[in-house]
PDB file as gemmi writes it, atoms N, CA and C in Angstrom:
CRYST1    1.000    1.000    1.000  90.00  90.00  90.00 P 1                      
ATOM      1  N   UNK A   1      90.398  79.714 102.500  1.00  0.00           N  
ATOM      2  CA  UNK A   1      91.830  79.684 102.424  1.00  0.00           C  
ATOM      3  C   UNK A   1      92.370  80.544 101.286  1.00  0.00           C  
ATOM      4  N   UNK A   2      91.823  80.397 100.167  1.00  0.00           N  
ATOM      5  CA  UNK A   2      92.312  81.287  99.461  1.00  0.00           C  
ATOM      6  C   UNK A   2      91.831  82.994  99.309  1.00  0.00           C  
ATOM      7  N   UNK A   3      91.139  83.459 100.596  1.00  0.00           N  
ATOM      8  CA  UNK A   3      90.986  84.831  99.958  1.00  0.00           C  
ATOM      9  C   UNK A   3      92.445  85.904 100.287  1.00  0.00           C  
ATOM     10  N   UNK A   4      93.391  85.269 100.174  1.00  0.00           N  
ATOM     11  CA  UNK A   4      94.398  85.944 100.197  1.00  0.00           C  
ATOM     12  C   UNK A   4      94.621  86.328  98.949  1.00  0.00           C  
ATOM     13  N   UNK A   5      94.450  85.366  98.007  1.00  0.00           N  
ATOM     14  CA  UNK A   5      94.354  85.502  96.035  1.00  0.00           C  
ATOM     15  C   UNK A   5      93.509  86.498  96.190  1.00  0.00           C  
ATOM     16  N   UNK A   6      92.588  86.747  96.679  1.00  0.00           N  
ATOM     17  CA  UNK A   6      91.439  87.513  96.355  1.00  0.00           C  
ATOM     18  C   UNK A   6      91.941  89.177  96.175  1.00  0.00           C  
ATOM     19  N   UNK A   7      92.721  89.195  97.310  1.00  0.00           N  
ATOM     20  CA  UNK A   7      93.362  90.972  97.290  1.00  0.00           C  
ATOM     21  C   UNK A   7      94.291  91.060  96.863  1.00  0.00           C  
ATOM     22  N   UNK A   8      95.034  90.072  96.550  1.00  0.00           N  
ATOM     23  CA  UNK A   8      96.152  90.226  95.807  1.00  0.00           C  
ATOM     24  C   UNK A   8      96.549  91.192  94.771  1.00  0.00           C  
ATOM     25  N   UNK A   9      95.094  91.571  93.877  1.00  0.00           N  
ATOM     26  CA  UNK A   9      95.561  92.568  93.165  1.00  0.00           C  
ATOM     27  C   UNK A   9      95.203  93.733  93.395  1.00  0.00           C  
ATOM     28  N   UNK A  10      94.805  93.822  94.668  1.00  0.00           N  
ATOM     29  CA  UNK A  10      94.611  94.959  95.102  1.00  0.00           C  
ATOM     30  C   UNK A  10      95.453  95.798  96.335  1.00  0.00           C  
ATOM     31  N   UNK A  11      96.462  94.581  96.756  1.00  0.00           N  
ATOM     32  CA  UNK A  11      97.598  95.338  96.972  1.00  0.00           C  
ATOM     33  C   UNK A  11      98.375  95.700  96.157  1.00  0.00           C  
ATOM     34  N   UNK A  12      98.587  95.096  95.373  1.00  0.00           N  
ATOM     35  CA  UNK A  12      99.743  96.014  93.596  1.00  0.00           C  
ATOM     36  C   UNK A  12      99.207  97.319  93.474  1.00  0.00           C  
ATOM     37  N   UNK A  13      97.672  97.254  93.408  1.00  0.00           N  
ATOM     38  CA  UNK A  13      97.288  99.136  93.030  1.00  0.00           C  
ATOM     39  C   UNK A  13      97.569  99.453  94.281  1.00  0.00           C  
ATOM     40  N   UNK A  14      97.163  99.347  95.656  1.00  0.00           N  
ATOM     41  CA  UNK A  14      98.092 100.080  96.485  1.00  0.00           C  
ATOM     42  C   UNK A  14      99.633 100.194  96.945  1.00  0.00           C  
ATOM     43  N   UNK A  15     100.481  99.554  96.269  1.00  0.00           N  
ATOM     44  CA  UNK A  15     101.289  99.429  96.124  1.00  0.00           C  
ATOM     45  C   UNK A  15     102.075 100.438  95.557  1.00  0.00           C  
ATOM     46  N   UNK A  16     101.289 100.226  93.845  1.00  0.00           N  
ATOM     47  CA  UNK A  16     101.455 101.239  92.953  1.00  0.00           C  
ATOM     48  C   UNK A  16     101.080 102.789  93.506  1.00  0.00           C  
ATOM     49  N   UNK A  17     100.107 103.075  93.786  1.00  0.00           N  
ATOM     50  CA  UNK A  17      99.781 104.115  94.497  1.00  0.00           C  
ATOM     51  C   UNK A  17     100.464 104.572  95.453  1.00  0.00           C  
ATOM     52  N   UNK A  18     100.917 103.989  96.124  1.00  0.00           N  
ATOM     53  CA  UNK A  18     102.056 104.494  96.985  1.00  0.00           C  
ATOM     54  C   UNK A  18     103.377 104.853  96.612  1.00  0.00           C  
ATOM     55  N   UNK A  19     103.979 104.547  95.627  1.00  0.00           N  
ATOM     56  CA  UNK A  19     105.072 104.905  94.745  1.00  0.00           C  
ATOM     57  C   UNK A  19     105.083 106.098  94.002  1.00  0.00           C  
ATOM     58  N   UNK A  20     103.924 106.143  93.570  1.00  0.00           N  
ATOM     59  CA  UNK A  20     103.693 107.803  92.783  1.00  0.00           C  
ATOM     60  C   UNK A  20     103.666 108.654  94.292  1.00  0.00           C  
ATOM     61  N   UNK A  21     103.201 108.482  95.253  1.00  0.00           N  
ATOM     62  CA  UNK A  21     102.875 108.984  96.462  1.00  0.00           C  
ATOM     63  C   UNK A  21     104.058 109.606  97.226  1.00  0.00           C  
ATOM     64  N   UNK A  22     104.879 108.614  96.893  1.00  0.00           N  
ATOM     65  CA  UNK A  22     106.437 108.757  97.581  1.00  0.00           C  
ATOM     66  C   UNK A  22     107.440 109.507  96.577  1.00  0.00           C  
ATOM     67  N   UNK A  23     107.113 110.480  96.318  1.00  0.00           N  
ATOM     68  CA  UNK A  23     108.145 111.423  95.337  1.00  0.00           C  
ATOM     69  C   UNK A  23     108.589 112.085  96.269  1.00  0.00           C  
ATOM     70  N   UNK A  24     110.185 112.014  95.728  1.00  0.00           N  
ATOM     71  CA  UNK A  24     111.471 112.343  96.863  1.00  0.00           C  
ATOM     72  C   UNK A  24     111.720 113.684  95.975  1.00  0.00           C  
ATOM     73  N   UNK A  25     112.325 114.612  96.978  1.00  0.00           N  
ATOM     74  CA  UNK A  25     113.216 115.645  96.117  1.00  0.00           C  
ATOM     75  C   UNK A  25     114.179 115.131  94.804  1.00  0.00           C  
ATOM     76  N   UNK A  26     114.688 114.458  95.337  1.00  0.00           N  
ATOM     77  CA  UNK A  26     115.707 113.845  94.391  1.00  0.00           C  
ATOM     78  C   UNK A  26     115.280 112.881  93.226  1.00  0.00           C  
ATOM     79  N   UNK A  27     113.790 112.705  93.375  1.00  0.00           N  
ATOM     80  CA  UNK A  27     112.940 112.532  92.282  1.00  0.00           C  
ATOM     81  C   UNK A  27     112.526 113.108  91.630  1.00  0.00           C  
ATOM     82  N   UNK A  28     112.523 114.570  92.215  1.00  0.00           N  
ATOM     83  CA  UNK A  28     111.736 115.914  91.032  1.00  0.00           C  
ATOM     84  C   UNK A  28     112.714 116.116  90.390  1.00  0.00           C  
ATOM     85  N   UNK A  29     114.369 116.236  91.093  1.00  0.00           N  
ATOM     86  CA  UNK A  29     115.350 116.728  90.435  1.00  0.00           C  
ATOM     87  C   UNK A  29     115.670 115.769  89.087  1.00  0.00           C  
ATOM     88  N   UNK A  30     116.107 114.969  89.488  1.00  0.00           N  
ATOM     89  CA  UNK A  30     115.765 113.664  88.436  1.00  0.00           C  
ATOM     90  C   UNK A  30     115.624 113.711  87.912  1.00  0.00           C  
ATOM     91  N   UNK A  31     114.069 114.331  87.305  1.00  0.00           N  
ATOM     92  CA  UNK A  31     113.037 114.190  86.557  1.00  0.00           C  
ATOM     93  C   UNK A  31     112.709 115.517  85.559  1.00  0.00           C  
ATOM     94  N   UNK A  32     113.700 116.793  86.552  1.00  0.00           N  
ATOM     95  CA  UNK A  32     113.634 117.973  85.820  1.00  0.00           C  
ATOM     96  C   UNK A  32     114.931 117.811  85.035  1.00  0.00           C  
ATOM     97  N   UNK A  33     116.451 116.985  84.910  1.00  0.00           N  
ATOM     98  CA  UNK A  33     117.424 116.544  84.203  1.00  0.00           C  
ATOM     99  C   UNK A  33     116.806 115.789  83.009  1.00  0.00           C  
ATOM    100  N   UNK A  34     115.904 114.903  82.990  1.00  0.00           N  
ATOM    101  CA  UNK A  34     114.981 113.838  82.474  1.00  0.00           C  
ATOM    102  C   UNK A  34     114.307 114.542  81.452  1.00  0.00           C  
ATOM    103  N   UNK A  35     113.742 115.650  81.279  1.00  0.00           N  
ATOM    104  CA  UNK A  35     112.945 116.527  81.114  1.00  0.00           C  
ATOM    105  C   UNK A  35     113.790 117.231  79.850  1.00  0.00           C  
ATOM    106  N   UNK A  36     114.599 117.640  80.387  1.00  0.00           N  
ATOM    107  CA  UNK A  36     115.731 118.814  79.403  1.00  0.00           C  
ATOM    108  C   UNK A  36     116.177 117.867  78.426  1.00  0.00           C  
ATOM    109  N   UNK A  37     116.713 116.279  79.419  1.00  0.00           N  
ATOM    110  CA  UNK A  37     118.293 115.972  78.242  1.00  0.00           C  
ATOM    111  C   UNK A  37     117.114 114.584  77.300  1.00  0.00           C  
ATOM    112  N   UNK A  38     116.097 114.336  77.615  1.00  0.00           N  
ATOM    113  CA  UNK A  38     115.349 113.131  77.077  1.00  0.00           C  
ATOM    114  C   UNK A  38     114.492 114.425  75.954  1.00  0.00           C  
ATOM    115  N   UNK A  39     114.293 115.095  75.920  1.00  0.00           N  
ATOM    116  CA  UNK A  39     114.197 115.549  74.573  1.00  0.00           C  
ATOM    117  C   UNK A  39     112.374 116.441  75.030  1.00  0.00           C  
ATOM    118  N   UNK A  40     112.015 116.488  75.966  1.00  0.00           N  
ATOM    119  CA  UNK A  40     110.817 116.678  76.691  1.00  0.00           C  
ATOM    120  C   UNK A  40     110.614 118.140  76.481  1.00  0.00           C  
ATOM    121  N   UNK A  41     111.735 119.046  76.834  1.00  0.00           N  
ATOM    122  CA  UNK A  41     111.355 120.428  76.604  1.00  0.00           C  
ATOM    123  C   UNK A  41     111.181 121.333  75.130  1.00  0.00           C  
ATOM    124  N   UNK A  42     112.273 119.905  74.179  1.00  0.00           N  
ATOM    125  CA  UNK A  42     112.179 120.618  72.684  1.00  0.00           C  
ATOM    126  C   UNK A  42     110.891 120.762  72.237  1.00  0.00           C  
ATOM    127  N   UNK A  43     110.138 120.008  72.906  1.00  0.00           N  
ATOM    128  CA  UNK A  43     108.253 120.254  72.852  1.00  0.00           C  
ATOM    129  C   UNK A  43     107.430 121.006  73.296  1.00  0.00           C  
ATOM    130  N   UNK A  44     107.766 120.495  74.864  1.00  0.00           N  
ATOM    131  CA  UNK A  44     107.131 120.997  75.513  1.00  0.00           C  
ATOM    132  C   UNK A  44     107.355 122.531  75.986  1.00  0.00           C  
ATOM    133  N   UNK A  45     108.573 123.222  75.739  1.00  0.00           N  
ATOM    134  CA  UNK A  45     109.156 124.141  76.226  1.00  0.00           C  
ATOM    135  C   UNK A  45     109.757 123.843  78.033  1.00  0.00           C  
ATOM    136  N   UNK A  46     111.402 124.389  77.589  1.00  0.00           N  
ATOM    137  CA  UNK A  46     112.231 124.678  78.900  1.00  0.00           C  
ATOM    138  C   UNK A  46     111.250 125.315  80.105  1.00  0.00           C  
ATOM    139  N   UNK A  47     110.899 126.128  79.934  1.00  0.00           N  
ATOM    140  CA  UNK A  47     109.570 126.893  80.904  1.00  0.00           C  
ATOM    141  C   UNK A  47     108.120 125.563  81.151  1.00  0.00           C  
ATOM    142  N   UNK A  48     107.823 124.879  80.432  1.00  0.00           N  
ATOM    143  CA  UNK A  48     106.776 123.873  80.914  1.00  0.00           C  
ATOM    144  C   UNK A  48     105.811 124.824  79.835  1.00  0.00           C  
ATOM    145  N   UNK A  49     105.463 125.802  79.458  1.00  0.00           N  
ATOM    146  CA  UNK A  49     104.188 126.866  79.012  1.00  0.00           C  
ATOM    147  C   UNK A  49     104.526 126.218  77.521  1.00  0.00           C  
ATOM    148  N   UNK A  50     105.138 125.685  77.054  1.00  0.00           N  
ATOM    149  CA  UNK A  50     104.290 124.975  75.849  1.00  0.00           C  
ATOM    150  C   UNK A  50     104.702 125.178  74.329  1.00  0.00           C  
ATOM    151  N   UNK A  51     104.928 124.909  73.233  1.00  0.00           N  
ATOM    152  CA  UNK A  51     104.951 125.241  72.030  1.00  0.00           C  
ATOM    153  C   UNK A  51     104.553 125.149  70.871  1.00  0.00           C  
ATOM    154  N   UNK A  52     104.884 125.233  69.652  1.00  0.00           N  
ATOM    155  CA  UNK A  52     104.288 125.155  69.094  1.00  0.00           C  
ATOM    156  C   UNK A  52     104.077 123.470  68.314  1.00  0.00           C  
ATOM    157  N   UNK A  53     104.634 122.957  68.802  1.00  0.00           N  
ATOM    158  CA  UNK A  53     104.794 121.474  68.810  1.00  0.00           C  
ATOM    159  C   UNK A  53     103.928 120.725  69.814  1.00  0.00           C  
ATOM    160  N   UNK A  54     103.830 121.246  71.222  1.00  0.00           N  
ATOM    161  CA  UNK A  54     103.316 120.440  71.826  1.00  0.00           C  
ATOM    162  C   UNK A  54     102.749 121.180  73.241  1.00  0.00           C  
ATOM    163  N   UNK A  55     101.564 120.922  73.932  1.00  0.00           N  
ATOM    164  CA  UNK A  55     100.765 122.184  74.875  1.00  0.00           C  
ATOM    165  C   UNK A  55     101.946 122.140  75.926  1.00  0.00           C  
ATOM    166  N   UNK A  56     101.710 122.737  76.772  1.00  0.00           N  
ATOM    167  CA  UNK A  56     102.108 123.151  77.764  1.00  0.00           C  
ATOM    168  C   UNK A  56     102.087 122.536  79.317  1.00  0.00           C  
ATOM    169  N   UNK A  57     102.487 122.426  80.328  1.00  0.00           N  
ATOM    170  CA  UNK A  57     102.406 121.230  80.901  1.00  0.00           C  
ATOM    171  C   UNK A  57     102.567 122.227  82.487  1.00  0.00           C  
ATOM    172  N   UNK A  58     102.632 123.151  82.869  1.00  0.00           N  
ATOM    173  CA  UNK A  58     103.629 123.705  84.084  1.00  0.00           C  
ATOM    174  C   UNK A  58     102.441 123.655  85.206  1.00  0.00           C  
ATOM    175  N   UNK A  59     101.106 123.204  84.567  1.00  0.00           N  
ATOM    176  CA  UNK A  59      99.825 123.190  85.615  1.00  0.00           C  
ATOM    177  C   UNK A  59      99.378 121.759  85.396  1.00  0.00           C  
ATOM    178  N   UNK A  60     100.166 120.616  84.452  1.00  0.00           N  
ATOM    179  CA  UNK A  60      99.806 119.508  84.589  1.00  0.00           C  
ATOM    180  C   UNK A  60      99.947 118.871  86.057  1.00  0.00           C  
ATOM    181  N   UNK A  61     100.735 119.395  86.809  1.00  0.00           N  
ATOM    182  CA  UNK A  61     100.466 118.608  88.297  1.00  0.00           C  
ATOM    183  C   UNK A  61      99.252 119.174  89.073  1.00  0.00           C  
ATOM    184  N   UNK A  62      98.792 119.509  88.839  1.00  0.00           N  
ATOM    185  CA  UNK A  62      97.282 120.194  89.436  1.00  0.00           C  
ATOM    186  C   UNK A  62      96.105 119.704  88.999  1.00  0.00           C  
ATOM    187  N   UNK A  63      96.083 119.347  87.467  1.00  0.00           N  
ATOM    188  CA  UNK A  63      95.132 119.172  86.720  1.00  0.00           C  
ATOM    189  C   UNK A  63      94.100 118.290  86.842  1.00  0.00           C  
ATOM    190  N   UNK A  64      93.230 118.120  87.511  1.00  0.00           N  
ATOM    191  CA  UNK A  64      92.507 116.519  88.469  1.00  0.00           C  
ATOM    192  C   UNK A  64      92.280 115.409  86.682  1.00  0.00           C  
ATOM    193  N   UNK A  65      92.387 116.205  85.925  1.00  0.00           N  
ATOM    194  CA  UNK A  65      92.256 115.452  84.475  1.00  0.00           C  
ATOM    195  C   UNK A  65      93.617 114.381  84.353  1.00  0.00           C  
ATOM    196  N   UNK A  66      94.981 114.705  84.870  1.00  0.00           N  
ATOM    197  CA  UNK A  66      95.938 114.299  84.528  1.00  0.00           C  
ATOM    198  C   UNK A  66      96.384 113.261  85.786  1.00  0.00           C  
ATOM    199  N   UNK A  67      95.858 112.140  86.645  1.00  0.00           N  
ATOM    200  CA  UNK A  67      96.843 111.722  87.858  1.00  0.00           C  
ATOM    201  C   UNK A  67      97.575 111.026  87.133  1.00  0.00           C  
ATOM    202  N   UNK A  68      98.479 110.973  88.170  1.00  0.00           N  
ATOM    203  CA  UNK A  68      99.962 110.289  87.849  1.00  0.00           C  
ATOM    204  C   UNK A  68     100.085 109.065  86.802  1.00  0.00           C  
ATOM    205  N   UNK A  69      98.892 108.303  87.122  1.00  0.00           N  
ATOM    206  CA  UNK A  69      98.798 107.103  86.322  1.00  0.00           C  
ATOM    207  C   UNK A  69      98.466 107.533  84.820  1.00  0.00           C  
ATOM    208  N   UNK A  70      97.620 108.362  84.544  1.00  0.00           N  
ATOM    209  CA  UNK A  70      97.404 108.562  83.306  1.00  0.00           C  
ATOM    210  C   UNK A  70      98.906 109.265  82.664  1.00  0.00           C  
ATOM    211  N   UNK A  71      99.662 110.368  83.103  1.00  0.00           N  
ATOM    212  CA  UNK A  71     100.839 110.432  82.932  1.00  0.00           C  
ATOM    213  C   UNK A  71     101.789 109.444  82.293  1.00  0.00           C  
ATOM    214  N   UNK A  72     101.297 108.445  83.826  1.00  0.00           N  
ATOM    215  CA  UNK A  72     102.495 107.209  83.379  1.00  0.00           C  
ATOM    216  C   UNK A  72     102.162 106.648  82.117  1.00  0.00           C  
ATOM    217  N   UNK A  73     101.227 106.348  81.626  1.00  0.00           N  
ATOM    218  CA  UNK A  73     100.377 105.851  80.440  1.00  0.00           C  
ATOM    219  C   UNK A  73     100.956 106.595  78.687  1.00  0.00           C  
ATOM    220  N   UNK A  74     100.666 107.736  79.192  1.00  0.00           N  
ATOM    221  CA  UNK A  74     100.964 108.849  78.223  1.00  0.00           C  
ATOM    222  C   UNK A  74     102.242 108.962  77.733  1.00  0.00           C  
ATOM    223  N   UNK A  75     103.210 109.046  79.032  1.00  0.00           N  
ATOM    224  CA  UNK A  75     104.695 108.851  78.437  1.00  0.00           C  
ATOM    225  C   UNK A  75     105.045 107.767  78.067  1.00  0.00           C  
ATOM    226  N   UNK A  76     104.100 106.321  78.389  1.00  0.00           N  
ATOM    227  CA  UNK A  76     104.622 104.839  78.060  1.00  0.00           C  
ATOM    228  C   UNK A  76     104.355 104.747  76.970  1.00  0.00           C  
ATOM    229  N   UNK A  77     102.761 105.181  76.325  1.00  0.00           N  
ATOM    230  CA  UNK A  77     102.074 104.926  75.177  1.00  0.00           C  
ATOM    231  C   UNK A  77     101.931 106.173  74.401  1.00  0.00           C  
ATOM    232  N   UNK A  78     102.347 107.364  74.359  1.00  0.00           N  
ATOM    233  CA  UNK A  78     102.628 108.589  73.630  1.00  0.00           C  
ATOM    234  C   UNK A  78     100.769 108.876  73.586  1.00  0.00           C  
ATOM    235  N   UNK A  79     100.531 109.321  72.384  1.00  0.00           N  
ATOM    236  CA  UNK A  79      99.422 109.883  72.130  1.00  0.00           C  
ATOM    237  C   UNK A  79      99.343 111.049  71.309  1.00  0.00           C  
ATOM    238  N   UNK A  80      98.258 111.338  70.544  1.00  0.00           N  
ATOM    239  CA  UNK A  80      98.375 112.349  69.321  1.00  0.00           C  
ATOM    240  C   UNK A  80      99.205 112.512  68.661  1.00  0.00           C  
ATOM    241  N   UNK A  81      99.849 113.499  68.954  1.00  0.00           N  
ATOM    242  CA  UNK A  81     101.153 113.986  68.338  1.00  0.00           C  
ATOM    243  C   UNK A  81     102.788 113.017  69.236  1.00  0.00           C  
ATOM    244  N   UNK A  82     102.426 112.922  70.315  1.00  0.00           N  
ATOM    245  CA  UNK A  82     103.590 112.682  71.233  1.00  0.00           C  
ATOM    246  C   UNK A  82     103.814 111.376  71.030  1.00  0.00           C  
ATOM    247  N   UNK A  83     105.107 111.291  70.649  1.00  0.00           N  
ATOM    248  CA  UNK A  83     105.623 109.469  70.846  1.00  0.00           C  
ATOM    249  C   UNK A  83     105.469 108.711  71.657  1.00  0.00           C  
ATOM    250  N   UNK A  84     105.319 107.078  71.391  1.00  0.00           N  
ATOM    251  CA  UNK A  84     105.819 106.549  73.240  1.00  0.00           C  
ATOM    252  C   UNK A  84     107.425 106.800  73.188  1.00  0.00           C  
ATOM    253  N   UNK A  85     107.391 106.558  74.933  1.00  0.00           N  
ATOM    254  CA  UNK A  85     108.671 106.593  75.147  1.00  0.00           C  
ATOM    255  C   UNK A  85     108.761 105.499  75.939  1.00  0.00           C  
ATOM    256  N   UNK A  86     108.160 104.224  75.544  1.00  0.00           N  
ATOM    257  CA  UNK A  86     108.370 103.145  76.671  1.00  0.00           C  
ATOM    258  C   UNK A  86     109.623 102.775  76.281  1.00  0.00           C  
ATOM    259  N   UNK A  87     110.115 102.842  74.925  1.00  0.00           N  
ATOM    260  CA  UNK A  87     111.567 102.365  75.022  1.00  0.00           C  
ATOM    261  C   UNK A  87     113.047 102.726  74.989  1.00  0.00           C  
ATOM    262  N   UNK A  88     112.926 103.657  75.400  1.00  0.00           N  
ATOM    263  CA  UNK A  88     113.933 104.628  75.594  1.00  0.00           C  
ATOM    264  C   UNK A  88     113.635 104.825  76.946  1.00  0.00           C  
ATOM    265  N   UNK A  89     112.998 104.983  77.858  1.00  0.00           N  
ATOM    266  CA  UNK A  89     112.985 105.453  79.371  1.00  0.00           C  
ATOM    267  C   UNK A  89     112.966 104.333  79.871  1.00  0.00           C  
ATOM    268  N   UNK A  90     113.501 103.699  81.153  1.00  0.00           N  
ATOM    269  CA  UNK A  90     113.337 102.960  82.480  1.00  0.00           C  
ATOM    270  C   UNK A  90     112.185 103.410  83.003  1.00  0.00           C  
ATOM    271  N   UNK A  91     111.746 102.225  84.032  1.00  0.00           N  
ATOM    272  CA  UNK A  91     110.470 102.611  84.859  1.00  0.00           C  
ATOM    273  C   UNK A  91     110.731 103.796  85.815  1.00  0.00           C  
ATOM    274  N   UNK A  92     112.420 103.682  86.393  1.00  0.00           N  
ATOM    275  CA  UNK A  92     112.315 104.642  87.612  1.00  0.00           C  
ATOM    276  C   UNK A  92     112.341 105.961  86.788  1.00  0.00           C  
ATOM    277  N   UNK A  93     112.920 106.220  85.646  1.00  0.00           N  
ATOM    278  CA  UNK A  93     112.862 107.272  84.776  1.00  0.00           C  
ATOM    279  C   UNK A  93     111.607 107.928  84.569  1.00  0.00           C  
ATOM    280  N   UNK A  94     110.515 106.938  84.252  1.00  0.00           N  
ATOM    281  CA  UNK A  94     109.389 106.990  84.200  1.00  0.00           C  
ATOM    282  C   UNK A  94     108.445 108.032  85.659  1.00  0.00           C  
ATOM    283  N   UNK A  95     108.479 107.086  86.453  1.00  0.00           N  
ATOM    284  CA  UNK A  95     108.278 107.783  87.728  1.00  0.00           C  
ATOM    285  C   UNK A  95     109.018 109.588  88.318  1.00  0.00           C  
ATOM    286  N   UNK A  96     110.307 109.044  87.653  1.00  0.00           N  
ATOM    287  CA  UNK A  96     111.176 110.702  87.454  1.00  0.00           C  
ATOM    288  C   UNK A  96     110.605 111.703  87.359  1.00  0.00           C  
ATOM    289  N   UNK A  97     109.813 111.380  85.840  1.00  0.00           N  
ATOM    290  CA  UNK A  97     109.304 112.852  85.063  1.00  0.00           C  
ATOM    291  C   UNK A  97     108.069 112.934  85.781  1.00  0.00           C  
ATOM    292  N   UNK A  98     107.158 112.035  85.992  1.00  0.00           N  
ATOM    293  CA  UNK A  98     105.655 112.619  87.004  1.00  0.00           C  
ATOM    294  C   UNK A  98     106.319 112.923  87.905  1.00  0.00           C  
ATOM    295  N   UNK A  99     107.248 112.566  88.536  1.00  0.00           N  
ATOM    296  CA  UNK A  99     107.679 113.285  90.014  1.00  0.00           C  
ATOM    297  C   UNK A  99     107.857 114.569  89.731  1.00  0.00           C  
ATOM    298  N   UNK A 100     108.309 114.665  88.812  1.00  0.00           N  
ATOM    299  CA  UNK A 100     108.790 116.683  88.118  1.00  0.00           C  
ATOM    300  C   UNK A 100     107.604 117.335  87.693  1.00  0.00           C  
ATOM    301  N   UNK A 101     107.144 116.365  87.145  1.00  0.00           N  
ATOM    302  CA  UNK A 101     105.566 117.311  86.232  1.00  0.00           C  
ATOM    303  C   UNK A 101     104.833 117.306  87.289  1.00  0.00           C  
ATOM    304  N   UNK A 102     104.278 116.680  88.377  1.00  0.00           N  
ATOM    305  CA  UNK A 102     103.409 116.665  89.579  1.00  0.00           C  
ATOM    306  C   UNK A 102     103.913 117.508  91.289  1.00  0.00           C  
ATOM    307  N   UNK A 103     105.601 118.152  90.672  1.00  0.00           N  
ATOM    308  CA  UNK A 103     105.874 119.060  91.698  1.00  0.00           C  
ATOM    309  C   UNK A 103     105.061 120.145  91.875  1.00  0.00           C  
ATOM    310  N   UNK A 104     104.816 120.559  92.786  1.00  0.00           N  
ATOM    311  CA  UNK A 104     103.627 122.231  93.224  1.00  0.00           C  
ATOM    312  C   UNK A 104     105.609 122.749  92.595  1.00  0.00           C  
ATOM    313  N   UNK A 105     106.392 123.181  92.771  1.00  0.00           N  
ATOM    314  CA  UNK A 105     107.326 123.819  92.321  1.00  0.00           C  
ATOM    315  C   UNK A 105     107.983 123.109  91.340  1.00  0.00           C  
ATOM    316  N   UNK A 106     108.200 123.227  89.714  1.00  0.00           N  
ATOM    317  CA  UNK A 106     109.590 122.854  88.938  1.00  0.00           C  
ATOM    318  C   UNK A 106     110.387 123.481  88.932  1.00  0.00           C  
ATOM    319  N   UNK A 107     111.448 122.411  89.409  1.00  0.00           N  
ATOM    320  CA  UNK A 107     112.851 123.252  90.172  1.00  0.00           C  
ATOM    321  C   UNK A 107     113.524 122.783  88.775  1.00  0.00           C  
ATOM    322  N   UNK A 108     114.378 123.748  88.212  1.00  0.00           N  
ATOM    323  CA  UNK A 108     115.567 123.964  87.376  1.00  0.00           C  
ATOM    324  C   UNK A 108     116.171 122.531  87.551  1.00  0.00           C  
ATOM    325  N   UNK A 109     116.704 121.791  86.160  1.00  0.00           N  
ATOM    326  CA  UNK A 109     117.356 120.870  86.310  1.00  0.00           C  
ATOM    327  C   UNK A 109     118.703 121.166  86.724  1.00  0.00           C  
ATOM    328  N   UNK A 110     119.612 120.100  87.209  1.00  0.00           N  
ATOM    329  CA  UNK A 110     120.803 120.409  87.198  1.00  0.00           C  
ATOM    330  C   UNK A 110     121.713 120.635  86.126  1.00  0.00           C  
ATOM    331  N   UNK A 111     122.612 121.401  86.264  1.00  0.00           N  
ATOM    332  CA  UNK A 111     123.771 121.510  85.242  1.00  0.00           C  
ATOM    333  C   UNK A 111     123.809 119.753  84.320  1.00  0.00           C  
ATOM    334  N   UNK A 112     124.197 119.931  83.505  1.00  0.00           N  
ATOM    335  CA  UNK A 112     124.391 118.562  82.303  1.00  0.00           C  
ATOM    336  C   UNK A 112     125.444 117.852  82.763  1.00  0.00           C  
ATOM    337  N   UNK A 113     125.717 116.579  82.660  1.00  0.00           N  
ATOM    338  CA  UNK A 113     126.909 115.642  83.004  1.00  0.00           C  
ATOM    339  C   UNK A 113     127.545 115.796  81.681  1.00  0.00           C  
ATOM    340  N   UNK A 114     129.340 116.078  82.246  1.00  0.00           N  
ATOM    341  CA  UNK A 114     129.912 116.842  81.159  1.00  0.00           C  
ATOM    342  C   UNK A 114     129.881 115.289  80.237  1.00  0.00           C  
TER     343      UNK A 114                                                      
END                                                                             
């Protein structure tokens, strides 16, 4: 009777997995706004190629070193040099920026909300 407990947590990781999975356009865009106005490019550089503050990121969606989850991790819990940002970002915010950093194309954010 109870092996329903049993998978239980193994629908959450597919769950979870399916959410990084489901990146909408309007999630990359999101996420490339996310990127500019959350303070992401003064580091990382507007272009993604990197500075002298912090590497470069424009092949982090390719990188089999980087999936989404470790991402999510990285921006929650910072690392080296990089801050967390668990408290300043929302989860869907969260999901935003891997949706942008894990596009095969980074599309230009939109214009700024005046």
């Amino acid at each position: 009777m109870n092996s329903g407990i049993k998978f239980f947590p193994a629908l959450l990781f597919l769950a979870a997995t399916a959410a990084f999975a489901a990146d909408t356009p309007a999630d990359v865009k999101a996420g490339a706004a996310l990127f500019r106005d959350k303070g992401c490019a003064f580091c990382h550089g507007a272009d993604l190629k990197g500075t002298k503050k912090a590497p470069a990121l424009a092949d982090i969606g390719t990188d089999k070193d980087w999936p989404a989850d470790k991402m999510t991790d990285h921006i929650l819990n910072g690392g080296q040099k990089m801050p967390p940002f668990r408290d300043s970002l929302s989860d869907e915010e969260i999901a935003q920026l891997v949706a942008f950093l894990r596009a095969k194309d980074h599309p230009a954010p939109p214009p700024p909300a005046e």
